[in-house]
N, C-alpha and C positions, 0 to 999 in steps of 0.2 A: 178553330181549335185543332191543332194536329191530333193524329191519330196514337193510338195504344200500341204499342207492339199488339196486344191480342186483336186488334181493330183489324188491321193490316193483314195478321196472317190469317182472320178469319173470311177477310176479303178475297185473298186466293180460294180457300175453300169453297168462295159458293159463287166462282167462275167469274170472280170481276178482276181488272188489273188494280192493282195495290197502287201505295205510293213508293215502296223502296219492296227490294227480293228477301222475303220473310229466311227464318233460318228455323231447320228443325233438328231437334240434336236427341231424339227419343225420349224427350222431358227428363232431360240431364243437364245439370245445368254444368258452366262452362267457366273455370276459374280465371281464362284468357280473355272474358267478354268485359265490354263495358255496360254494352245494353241487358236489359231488362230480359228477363228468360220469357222466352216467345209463346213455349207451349210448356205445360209438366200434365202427369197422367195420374189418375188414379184408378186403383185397383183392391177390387173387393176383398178384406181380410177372410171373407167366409172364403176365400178359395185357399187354403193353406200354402206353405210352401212355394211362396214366392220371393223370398228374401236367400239371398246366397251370400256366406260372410267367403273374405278370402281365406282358403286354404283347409276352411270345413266343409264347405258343399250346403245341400240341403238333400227333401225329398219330398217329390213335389205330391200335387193330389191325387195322380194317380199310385205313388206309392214307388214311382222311379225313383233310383238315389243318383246323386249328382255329384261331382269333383269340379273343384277350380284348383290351377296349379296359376304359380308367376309363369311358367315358361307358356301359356295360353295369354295370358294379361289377365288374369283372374277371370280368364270367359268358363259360363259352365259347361261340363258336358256328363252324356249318362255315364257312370261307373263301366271303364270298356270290359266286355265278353259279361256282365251282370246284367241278362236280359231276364224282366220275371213272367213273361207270358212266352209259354212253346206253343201253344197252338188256339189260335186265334176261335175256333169253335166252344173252346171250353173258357172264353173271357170270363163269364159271370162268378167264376171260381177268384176271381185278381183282380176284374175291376169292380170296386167300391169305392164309390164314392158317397163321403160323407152327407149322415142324417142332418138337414139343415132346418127340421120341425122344431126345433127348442130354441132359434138363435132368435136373439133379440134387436129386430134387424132396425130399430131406432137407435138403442143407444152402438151397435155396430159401426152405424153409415155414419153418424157422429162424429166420432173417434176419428174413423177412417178421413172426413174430411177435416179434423183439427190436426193429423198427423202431415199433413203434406204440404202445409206450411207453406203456401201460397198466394196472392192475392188475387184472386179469381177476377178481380176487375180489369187487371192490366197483362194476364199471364190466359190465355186460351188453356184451358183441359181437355181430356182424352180422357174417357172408359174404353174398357173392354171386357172381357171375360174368359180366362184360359189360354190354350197354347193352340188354338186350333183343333183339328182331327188329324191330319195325316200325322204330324210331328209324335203327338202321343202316341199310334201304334206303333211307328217308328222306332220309338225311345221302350216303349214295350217290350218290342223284339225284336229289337234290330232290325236293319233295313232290309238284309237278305228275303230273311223271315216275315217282313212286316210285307213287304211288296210280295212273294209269293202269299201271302194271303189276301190279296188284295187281289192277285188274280184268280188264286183257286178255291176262292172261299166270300165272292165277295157279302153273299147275305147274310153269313155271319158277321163280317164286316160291317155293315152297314143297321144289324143290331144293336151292336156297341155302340158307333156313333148315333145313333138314335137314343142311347140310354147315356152318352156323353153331355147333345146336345140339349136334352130336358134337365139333367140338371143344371150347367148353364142359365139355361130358361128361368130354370127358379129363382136363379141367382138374380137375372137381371131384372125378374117381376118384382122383388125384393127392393132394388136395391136403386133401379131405372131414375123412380121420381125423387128419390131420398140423395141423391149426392148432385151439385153444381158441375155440370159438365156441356161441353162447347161442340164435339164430335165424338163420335165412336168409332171403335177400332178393334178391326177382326183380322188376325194375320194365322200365316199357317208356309212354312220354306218346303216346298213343293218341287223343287226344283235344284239343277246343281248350274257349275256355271255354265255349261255348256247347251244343256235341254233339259227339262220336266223328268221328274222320275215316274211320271203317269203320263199315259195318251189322257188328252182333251177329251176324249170319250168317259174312259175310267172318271178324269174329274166331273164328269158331271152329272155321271152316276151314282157314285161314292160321295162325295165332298161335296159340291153347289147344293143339293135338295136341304140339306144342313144349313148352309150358311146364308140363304133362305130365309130361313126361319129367325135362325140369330140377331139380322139384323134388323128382321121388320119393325119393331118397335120403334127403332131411328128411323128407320126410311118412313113409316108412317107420320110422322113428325118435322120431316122435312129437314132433317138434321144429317148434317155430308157424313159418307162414311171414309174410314181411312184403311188400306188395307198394307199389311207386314207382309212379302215376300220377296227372299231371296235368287239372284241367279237369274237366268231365262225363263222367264215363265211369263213371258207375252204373249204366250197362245190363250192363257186365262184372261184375257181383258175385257174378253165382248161378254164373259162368264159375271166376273164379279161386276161388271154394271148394270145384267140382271139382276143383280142382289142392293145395289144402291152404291157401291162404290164410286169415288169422284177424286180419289188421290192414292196416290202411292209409294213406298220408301222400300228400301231404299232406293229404287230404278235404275240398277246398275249398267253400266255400259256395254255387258255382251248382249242387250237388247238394242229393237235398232229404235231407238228412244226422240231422231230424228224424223223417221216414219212416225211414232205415236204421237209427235207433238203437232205435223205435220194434218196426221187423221181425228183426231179428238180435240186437238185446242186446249183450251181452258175445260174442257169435258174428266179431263183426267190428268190430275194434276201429278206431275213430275218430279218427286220431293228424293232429289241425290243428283244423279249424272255426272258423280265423282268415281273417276279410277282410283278405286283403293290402292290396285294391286301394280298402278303405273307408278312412271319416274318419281312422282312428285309425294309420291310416301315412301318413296326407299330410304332407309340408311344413305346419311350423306347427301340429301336432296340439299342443295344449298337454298336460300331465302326467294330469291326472283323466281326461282321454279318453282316455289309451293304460292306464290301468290301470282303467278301468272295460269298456275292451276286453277284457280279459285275464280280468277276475272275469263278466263276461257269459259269456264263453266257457265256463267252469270250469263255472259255474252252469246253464246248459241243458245240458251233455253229460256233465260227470262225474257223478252220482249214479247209484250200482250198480255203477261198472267200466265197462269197454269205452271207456276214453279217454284219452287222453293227450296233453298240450297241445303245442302247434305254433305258436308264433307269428314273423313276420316281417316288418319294414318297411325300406323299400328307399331308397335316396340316395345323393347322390356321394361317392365315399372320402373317408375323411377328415374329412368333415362334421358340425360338434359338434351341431347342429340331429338329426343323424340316431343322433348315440352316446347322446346325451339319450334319445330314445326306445326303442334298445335294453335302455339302463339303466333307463328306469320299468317295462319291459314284463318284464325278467328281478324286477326289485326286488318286483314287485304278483305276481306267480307263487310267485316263493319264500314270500311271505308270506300269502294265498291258500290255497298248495295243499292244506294240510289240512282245510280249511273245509267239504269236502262231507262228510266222514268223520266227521267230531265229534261 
């Protein structure tokens, strides 16, 4: 009997080679695809503010407010120079998070799993909990702000994320056995593209003792974790597999992602190794470069396992120039993906 799409990509997950190169697209599903949506995610209503319409924003649980514009592609970001915490000693004044003693976390996790409208048999899920720790003091108070407290303040720091990551905790004690899910997921963009915005020391003082915690419930379980970080931040690798991690997205290319496949194997899996910001998502990229993007890709990182494709090119809504390129880049995968396997 052939495999599920969720068979397949849950088969990368726990270090075996697949029969074809799984696709992960953030549990978005893909209007250019013919296959069955690989993976979709869910995520706990008790944490507010996680819904962004275009061109309203939201505001998320910590009380951040948020803007989507078109000329972003409807991406969010915090309200610029609207930062509501000035000094990281006095958090407990700004950060509140919500009393979750009244919620009625059956008919909740309910809801939450008839909302996402999936078939959990043929479609692998993802939980997680939150935006991470650094991102929220970041979005707090800005980066300048958020990193100077981070080095001149780190025990204040590290109270907050201590009163971040308990609630969290309740969430997932809540919420863990009550929803069908296939892996968990802990992400946190640490990094820009070039280097980390923290020494590897700082993270593993501040942020790993957290994340820790976060995920033991999975790792106790035997259940792969998947971790969210953007940019260079492979100096965290040997960090988050302390904590249970075994895959990664995006894995962008100013990592040297041939050294990690080379060191880890199928230990840590590979989920992108797409240049966003190369030829083959520019304006004007003609059709043979976006699917010769796509088969380069497949061909240096899938053979063995440990990969799973990731592709993404970016332009203004609406833009047929840009749906074109979505559509060679989904069409040359589908057809593609079995090719390292054969």
């Amino acid at each position: 009997m052939p495999l599920t799409e969720k068979e397949n990509f849950m088969k990368v997950l726990r270090g075996e080679e697949p029969e074809w190169v799984p696709r992960y697209t953030f549990g978005l599903p893909d209007a250019h695809a013919s296959k069955p949506l690989q993976s979709a995610a869910i995520m706990s209503s008790a944490v507010p503010g996680t819904i962004i319409n275009k061109g309203k924003g939201r505001v998320d649980v910590f009380g951040v407010e948020y803007v989507a514009t078109e000329e972003t592609g409807w991406q969010q970001l915090p309200v610029p120079g609207k930062f509501i915490l000035e000094d990281v000693r006095y958090w407990r004044n700004v950060v509140r998070l919500p009393d979750l003693s009244g919620v009625d976390w059956d008919y909740l996790c309910k809801k939450d799993m008839e909302r996402i409208k999936v078939d959990t048999k043929i479609t692998a899920m993802s939980y997680g909990v939150g935006g991470g720790l650094f991102m929220p003091l970041m979005n707090l108070m800005g980066f300048t702000n958020g990193l100077m407290a981070m080095y001149e303040e780190p025990e204040a720091v590290k109270e907050m994320f201590d009163y971040i990551t308990n609630w969290y905790l309740n969430v997932l004690e809540n919420t863990f056995d009550r929803y069908t899910f296939d892996f968990f997921t802990v992400g946190d963009d640490t990094a820009t593209a070039q280097n980390p915005f923290i020494s590897p020391d700082t993270y593993r003082e501040l942020i790993k003792p957290f994340m820790i915690k976060l995920t033991k419930k999975a790792v106790d379980r035997g259940m792969p974790v998947m971790m969210h970080n953007c940019g260079r931040c492979e100096d965290s690798i040997p960090d988050w597999i302390d904590f249970g991690v075994n895959s990664w997205n995006p894995a962008q290319v100013m990592n040297d992602l041939d050294g990690i496949k080379k060191k880890y194997g199928n230990k840590m899996v590979i989920i992108g190794a797409w240049d966003s910001s190369g030829p083959a998502g520019h304006p004007g990229a003609d059709e043979e470069l976006v699917r010769a993007a796509v088969r380069d890709c497949i061909d240096r990182y899938a053979r063995g396992g440990g990969y799973m494709f990731l592709g993404s090119t970016y332009g203004p809504p609406g833009d047929q120039e840009l749906e074109n390129r979505r559509r060679w880049m989904t069409s040359e995968y589908e057809a593609y993906r079995e090719k390292p396997y054969r």
